[in-house]
Phi, psi and omega in degrees: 000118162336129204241089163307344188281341182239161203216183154232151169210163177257090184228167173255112173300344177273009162248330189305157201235094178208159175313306182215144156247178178245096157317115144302103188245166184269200188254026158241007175037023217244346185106156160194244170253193181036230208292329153315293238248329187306304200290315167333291179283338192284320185311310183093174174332307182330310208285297207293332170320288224271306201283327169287016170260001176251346138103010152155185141202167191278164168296133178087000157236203176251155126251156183240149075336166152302172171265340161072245181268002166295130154344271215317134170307299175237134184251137178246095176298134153233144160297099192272153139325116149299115156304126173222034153104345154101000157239058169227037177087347176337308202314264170318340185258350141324284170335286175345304243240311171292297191328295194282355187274317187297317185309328184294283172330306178297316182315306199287344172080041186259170184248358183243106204226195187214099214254162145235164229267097200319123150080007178263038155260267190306313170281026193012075175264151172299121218268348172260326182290340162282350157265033141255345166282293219287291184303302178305307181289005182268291182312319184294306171283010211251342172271003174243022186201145186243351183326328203248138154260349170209136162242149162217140164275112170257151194242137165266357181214160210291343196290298194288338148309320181301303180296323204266356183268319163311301198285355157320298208294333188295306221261000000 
């Protein structure tokens, strides 16, 4: 049965008007490219201000901040897996990386939340199995917590909209 709370859209994440979005961040939270360095600059100083006081985080986890100059109220880095070919734990520290960001996002008391597609640019995770991670560990937890009222995958390009919208349909 369709899990009405979740969407896919093709967007600039850095517009959506939700409770939180979720950085692909790197393990200094310090900024870099595509969706980091995108949510880095719309946020403005403040952001890297606030995240160099959390001194870093490991891969497969979270940190949240304000959103600062972003629609959004809160931002949650998670840190994703560099794909290395998939046996080195990608799988689970991906999973990890959606699972704890949605806990975090219930913490923070939000109903909204905004994902993008976590560790498939620069790190190359294979852009459809991580949107079956995602979308399954997005389902999974969303069936056991009621917290939430919208997840949205935002995808920046028609491919990668495309991949989360199959594992939508699969899953």
């Amino acid at each position: 049965m369709p899990d009405t709370r979740i969407s896919v859209v093709e967007a600039d994440i850095t517009r959506l008007k939700v409770d939180v979005v979720i950085n692909a961040a790197n393990a200094s939270l310090l900024g870099g490219s595509g969706v980091d360095g995108a949510i880095h600059r719309v946020a403005g100083p403040r952001l890297l201000e606030e995240c160099r006081r959390l001194g870093g985080c490991p891969t497969g986890e979270v940190r949240v901040t304000h959103g600062f100059d972003l629609p959004a109220k809160w931002v949650i880095h998670a840190v994703g897996p560099v794909w290395r070919g998939g046996n080195h734990d990608e799988h689970d520290q991906l999973a990890a990386c959606y699972r704890k960001a949605l806990d975090l996002a219930a913490a923070v008391h939000a109903l909204s939340v905004a994902f993008p597609a976590i560790s498939t640019g620069i790190y190359g995770f294979p852009r459809d199995e991580a949107a079956t991670i995602a979308v399954g560990t997005v389902r999974d937890w969303l069936g056991r917590h009621q917290t939430l009222d919208q997840v949205i995958f935002c995808c920046f390009t028609p491919d990668s909209a495309e991949a989360h919208r199959l594992a939508l349909a699969r899953s």
